[in-house]
C-alpha positions as MATLAB code, in Angstrom:
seq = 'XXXXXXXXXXXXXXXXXXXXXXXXXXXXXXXXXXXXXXXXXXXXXXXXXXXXXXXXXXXXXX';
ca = [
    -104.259   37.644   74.437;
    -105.559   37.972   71.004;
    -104.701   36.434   67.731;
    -104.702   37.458   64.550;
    -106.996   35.054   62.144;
    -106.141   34.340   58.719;
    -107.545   36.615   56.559;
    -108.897   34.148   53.397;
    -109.528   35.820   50.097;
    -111.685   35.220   47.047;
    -108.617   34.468   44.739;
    -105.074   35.295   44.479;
    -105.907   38.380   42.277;
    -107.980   39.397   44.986;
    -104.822   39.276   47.478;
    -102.789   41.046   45.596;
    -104.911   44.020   44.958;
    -106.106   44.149   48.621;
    -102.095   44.035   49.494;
    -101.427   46.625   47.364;
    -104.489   48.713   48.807;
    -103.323   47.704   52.478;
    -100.088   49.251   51.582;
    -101.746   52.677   50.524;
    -103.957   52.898   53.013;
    -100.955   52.249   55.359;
     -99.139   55.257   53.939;
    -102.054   57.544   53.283;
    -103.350   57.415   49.919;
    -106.115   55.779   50.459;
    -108.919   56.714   53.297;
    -110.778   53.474   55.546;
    -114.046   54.065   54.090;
    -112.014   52.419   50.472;
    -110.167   50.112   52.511;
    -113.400   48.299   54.127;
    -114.390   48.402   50.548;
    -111.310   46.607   49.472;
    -111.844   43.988   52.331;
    -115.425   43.344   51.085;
    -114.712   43.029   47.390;
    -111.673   41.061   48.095;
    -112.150   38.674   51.705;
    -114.106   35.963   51.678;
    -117.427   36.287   54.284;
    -116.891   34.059   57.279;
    -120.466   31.951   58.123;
    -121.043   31.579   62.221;
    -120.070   28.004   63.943;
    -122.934   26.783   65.339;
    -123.145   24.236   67.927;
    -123.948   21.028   65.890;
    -121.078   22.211   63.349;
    -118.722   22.390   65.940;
    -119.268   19.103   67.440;
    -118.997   17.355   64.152;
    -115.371   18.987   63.380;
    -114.655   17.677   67.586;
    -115.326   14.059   66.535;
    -113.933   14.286   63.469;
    -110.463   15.477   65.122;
    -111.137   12.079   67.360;
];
């Protein structure tokens, strides 16, 4: 079973112009090659958790 993450975006503008696009795209007015471009002007960039980074937010939760 898979979830969903939370999609973060650069500001609020930025979620409601990739909503709107979403919606397009969901009905066909917009192709994927401009929807990936929506999701890179728009999301945030998610950095890899590395080990040491991970243990830190373990203890912290401790």
């Amino acid at each position: 079973m898979t979830t969903k993450a939370k999609k973060k975006f650069r500001s609020t503008i930025a979620e409601a112009a990739h909503e709107i696009a979403s919606g397009l795209h969901r009905i066909g007015l917009i192709n994927a090659k401009t929807m990936r471009e929506f999701d890179a002007a728009c999301l945030t960039t998610i950095e890899p958790l590395t080990v040491s980074k991970s243990s830190r937010c373990a203890s912290a939760k401790a």
